[in-house]
Rosetta silent file (secondary structure, phi, psi, omega in degrees, C-alpha in Angstrom):
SEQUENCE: XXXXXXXXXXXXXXXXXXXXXXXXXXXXXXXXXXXXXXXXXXXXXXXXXXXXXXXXXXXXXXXXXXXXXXXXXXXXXXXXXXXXXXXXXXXXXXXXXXXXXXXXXXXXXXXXXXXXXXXXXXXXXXXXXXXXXXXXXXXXXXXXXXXXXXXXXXXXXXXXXXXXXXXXXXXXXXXXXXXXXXXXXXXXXXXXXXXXXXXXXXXXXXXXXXXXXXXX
SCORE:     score description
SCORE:     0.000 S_00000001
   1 L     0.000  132.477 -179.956   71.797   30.424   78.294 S_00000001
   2 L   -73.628  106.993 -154.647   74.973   30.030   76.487 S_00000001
   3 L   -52.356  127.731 -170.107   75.424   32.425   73.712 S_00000001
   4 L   -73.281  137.847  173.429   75.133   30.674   70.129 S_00000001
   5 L   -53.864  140.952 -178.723   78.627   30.865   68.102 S_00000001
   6 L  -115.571  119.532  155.207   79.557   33.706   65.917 S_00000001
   7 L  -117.039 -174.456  168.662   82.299   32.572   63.188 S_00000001
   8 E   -84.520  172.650 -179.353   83.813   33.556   60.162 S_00000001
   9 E  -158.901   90.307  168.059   82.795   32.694   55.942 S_00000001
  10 E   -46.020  162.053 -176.338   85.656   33.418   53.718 S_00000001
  11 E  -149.664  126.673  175.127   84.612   34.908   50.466 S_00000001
  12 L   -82.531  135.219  168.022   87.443   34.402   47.441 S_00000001
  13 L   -56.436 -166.918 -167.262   88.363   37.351   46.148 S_00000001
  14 L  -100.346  -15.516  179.828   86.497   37.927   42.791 S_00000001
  15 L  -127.882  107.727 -175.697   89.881   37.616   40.634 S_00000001
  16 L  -123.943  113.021 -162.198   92.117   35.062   41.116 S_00000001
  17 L   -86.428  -42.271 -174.606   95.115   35.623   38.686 S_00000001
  18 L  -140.400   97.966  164.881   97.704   32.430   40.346 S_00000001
  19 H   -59.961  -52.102 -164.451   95.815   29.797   41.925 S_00000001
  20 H   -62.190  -18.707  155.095   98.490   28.062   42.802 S_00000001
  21 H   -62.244  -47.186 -174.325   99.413   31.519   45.264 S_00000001
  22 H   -89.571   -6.301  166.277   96.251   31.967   46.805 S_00000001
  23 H   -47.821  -53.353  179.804   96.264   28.191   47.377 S_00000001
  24 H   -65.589  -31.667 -158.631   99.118   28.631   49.484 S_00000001
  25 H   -74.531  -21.339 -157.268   97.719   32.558   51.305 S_00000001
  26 H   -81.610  -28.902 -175.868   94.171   30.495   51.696 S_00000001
  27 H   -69.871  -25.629 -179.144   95.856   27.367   53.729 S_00000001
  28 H   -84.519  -50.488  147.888   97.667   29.867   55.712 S_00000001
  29 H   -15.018  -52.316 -167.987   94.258   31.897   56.335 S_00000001
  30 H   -89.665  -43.152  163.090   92.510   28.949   57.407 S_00000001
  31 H   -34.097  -34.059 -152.265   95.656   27.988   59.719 S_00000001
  32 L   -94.432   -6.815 -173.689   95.769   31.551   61.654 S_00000001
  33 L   155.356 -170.801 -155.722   91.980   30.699   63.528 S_00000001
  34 L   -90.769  137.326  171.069   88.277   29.390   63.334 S_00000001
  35 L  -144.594  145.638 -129.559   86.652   29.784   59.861 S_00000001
  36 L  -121.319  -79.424 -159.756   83.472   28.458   59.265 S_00000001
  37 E  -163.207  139.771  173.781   82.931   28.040   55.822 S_00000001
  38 E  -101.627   96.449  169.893   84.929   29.093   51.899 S_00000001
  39 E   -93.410  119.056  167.256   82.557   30.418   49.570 S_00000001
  40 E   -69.547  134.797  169.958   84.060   30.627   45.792 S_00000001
  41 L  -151.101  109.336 -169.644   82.807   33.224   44.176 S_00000001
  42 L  -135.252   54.249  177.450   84.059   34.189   41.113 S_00000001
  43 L   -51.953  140.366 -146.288   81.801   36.031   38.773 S_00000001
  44 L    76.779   10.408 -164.432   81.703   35.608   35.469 S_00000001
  45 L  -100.559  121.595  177.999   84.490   33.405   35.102 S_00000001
  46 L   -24.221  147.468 -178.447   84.180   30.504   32.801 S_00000001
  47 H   -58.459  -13.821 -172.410   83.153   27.188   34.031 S_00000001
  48 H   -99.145  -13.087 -175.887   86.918   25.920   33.629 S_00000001
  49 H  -101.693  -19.538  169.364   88.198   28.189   35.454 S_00000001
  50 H   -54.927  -41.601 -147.232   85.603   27.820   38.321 S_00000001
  51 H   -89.344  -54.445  177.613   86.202   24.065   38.108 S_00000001
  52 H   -66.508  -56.667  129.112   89.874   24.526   38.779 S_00000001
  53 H    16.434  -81.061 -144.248   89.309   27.208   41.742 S_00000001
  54 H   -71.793  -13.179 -168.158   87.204   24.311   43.666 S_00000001
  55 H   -64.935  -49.003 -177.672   89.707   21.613   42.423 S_00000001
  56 H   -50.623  -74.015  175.712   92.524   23.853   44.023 S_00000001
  57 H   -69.927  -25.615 -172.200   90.792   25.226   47.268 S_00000001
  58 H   -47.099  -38.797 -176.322   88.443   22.252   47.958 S_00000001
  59 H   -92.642  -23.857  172.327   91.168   19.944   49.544 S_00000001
  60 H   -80.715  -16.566 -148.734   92.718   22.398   51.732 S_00000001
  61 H   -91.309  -64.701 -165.009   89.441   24.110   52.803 S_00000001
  62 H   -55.140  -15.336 -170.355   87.957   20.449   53.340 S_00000001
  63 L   -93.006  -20.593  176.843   91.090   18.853   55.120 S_00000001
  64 L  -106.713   57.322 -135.111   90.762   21.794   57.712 S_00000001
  65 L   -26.784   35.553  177.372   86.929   20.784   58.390 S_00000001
  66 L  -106.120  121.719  152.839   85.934   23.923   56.268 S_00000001
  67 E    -2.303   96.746  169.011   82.561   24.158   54.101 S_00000001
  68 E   -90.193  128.807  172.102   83.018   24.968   50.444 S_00000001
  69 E   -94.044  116.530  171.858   80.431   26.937   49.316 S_00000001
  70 E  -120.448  142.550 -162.096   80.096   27.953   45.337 S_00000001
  71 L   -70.180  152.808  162.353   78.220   31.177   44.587 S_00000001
  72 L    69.896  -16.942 -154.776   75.406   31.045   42.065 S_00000001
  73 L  -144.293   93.350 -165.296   75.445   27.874   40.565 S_00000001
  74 H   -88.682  -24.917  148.843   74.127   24.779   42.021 S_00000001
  75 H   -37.016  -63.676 -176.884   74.426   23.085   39.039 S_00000001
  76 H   -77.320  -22.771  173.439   78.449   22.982   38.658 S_00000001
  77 H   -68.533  -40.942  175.340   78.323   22.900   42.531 S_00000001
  78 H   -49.469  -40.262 -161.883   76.598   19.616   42.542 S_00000001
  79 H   -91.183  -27.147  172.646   79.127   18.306   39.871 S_00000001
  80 H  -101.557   11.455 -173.579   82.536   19.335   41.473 S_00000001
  81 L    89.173    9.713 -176.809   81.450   18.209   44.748 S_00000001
  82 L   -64.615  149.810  177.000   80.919   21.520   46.783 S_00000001
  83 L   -72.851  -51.576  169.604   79.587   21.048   50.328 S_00000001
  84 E  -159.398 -108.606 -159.464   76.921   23.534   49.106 S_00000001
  85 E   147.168  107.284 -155.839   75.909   26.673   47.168 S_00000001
  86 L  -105.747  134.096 -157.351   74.741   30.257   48.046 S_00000001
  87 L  -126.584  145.308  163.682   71.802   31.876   45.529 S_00000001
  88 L  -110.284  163.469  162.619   71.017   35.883   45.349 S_00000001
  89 L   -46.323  -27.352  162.684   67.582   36.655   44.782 S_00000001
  90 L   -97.993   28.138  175.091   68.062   36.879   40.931 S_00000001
  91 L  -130.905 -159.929 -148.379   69.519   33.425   40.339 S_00000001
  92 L   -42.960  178.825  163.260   68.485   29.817   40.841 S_00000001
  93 L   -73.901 -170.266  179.396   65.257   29.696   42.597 S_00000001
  94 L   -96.232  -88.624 -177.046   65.904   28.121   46.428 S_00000001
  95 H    -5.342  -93.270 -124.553   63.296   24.890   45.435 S_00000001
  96 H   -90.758  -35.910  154.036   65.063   24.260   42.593 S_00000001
  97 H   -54.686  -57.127 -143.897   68.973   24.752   44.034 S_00000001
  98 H   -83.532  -39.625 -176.513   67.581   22.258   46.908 S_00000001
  99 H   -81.858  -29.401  155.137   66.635   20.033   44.243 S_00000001
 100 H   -46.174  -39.829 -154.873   70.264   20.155   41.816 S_00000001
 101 H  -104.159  -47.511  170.581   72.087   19.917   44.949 S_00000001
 102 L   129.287  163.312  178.831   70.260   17.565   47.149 S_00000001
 103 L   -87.802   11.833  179.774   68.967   17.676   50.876 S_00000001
 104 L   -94.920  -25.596 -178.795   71.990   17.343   52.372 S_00000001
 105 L   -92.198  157.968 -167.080   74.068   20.494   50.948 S_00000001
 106 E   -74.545   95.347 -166.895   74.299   23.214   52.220 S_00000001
 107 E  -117.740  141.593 -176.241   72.183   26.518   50.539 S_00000001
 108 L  -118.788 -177.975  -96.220   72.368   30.141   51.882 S_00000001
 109 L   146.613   68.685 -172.909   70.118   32.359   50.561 S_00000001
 110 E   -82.407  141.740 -177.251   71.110   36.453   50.242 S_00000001
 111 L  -131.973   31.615 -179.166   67.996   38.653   51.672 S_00000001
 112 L   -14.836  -61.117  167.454   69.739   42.020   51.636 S_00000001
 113 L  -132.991   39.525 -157.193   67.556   43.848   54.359 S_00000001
 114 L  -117.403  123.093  164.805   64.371   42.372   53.967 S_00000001
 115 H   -80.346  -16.494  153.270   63.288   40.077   56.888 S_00000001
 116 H   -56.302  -85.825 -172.436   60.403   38.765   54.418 S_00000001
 117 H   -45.472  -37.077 -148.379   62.449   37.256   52.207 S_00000001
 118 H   -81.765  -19.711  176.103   64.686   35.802   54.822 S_00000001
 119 H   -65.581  -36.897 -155.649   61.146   34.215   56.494 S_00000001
 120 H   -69.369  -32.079 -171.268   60.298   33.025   52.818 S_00000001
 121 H   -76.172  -34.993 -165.695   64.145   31.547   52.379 S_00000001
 122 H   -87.141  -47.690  125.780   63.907   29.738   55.697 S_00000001
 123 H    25.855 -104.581  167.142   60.504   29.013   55.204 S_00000001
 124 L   -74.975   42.639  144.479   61.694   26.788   51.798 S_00000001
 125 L   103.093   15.136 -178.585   64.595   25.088   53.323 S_00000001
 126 L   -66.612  160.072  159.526   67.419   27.528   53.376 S_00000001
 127 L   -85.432  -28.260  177.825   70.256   26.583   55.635 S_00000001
 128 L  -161.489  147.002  172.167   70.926   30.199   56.318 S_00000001
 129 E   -85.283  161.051  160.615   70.075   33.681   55.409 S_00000001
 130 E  -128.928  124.994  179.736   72.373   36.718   54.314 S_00000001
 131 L   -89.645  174.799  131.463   71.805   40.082   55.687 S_00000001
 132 L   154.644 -179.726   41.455   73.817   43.250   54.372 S_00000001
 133 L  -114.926  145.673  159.351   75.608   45.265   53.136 S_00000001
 134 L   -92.930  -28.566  169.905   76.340   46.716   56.575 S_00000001
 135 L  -119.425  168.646  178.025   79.272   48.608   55.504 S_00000001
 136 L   -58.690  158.051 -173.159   80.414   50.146   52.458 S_00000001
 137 L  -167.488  119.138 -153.225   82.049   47.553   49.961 S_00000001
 138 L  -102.180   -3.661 -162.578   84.031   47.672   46.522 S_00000001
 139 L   -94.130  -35.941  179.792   83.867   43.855   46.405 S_00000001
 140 L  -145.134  168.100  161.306   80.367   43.555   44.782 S_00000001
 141 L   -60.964  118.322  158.019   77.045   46.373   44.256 S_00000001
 142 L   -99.378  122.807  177.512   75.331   46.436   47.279 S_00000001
 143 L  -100.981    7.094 -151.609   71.612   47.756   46.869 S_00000001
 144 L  -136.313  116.191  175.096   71.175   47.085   49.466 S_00000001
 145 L  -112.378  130.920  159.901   72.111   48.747   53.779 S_00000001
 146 L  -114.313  144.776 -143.709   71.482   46.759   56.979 S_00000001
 147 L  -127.035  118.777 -177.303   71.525   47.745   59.930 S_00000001
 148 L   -31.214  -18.468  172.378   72.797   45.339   63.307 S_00000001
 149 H   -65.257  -80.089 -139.296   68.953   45.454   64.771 S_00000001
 150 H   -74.224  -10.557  153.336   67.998   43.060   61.981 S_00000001
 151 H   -57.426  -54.389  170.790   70.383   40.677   63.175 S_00000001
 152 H   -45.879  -51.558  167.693   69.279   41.092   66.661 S_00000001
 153 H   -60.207  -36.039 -165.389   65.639   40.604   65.561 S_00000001
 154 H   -99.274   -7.454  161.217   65.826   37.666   63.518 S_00000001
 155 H   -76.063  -11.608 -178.126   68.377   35.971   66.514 S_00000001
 156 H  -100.201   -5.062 -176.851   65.360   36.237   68.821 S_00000001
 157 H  -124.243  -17.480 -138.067   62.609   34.687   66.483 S_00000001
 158 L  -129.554  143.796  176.195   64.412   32.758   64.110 S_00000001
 159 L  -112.500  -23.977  162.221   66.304   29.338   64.449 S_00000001
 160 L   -45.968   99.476  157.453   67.691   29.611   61.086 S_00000001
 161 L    -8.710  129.601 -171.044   71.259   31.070   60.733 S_00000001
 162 E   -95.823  140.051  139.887   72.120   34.753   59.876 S_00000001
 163 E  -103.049  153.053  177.026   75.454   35.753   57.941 S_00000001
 164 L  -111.083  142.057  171.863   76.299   39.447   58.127 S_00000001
 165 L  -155.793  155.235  151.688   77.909   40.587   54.812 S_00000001
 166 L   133.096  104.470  170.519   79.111   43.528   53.155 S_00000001
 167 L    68.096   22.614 -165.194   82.381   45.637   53.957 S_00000001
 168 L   -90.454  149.513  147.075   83.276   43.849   57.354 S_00000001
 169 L  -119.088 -133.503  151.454   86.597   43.715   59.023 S_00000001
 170 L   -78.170  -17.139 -170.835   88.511   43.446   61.816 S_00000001
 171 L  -120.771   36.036  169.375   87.334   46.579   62.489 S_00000001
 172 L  -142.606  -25.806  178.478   83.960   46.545   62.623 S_00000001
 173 H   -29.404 -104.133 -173.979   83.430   42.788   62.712 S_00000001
 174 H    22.374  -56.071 -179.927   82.371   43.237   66.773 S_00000001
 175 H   -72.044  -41.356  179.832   79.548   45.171   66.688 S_00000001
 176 H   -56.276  -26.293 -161.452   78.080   42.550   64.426 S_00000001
 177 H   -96.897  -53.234 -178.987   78.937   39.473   66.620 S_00000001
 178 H   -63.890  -37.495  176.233   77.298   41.419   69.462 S_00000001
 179 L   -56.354  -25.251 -161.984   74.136   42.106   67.448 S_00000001
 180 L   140.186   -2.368 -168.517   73.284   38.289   66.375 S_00000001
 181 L   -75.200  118.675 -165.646   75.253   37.605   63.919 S_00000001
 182 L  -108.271   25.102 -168.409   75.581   33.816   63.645 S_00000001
 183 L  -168.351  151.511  152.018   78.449   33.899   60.315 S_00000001
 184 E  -116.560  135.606  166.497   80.792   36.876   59.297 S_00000001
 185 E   -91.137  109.646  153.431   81.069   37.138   55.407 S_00000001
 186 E  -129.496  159.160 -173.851   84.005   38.402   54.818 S_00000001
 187 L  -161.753  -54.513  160.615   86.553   39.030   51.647 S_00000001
 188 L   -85.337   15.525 -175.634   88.443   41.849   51.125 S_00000001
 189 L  -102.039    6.146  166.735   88.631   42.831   54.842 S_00000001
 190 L  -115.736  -79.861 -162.314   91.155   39.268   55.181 S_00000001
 191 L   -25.536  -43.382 -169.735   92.226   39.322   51.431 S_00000001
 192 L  -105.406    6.653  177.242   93.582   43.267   51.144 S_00000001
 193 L   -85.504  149.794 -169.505   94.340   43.126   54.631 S_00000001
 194 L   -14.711  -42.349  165.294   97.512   45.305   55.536 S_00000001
 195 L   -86.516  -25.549 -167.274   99.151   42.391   57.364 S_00000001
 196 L   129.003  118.571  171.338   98.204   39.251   55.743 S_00000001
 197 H   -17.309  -86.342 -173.579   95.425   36.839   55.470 S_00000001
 198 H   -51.522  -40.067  164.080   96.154   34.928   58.583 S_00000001
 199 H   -68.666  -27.262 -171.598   96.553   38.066   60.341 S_00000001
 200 H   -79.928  -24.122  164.533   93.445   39.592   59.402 S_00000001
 201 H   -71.100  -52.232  157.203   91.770   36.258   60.378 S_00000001
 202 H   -57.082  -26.215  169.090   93.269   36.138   63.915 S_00000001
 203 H   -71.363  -30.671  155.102   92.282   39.517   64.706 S_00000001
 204 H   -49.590  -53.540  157.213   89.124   38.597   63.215 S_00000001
 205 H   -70.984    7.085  167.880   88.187   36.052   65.940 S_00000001
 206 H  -112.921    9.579  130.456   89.159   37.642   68.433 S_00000001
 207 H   -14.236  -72.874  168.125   86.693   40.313   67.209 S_00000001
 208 H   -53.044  -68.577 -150.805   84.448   37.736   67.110 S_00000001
 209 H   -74.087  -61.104 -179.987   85.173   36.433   70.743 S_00000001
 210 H   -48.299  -25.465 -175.458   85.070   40.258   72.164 S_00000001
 211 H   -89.749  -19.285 -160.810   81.738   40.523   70.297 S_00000001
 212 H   -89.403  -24.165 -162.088   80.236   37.121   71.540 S_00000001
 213 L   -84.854   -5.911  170.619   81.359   38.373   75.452 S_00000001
 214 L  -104.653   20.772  164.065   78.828   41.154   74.884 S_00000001
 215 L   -98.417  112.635  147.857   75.758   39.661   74.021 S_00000001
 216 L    -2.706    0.000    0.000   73.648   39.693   76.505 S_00000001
């Protein structure tokens, strides 16, 4: 059996001070290797400034065949055109996302370690679940630690997509991709890394590809 694809899911950093900068570091990001899907996520930031964000990344993400995703708010996602829209457990309901957005976009679903909710999210109609945090992570509160078994587990019963989220990088990325992981969430492990977006994405796939040749 051929092993099911592991890729990456950009995450925006949480501050974006000069769109017109990370316009250019995100086109070069998406340039450097396979990425999967762009979630904006930019809490707390006024609706105008969200609105410009998706105006800005939307045509580069979408002209490179990548998925914009905007965190929390299926409402303004429906209305700028987002590909889809990823809900935590205290924000829209899933029903209720699926209905603002439509059956065609795309809704993810965070489940921090709980394999209940992620049955209940696929269950109503998620497109994918999100496990973590697996690693430590300054980018958001995690309340949550998961551990690479619940990847493994829910790749052997589950047909719904997994994302792994929460502190990953190139240098941990691996273990995850071997576990089951069918998405990497990642956002400051490309954004702060040392080298450069596009480098931390190529080293990130080939993470990913070294992780995919060990699954069983």
């Amino acid at each position: 059996m051929t092993a099911p694809l592991c890729r990456l899911y950009l995450i925006t950093p949480p501050r974006l001070d000069d769109l017109a900068a990370f316009g250019h570091t995100l086109a070069q990001a998406l340039d450097a290797g396979d990425v999967a899907a762009l979630q904006i996520r930019l809490k707390d930031a006024p609706d105008d400034i969200v609105a410009a964000a998706v105006d800005v990344m939307t045509p580069i993400a979408q002209s490179r065949d990548v998925a914009v995703i905007l965190n929390d708010r299926p409402d303004l996602a429906a209305r700028l055109g987002c590909d889809g829209v990823h809900v935590g457990q205290s924000d829209t309901p899933l029903a209720e996302a699926r209905r603002i957005m439509g059956r065609d976009a795309m809704i993810g679903v965070t489940c921090h370690d709980s394999l209940h909710l992620a049955m209940e999210a696929a269950d109503g109609g998620a497109d994918y679940v999100a496990f973590g945090a697996f690693f430590p992570t300054t980018t958001k509160d995690a309340p949550t630690r998961a551990e690479p078994s619940l990847l493994t587990g829910w790749q052997a019963d589950m047909i719904v997509p997994c994302v792994a989220i929460g502190g990953i990088t190139a240098d941990n990325a691996r273990g995850l991709a071997a576990a089951g992981a069918d998405f990497l969430a990642v956002s400051a492990g490309v954004w702060a890394h040392a080298e450069g977006a596009a480098a931390a994405v190529k080293a990130l796939n080939a993470e990913i590809a070294a992780g995919l040749a060990e699954r069983s």
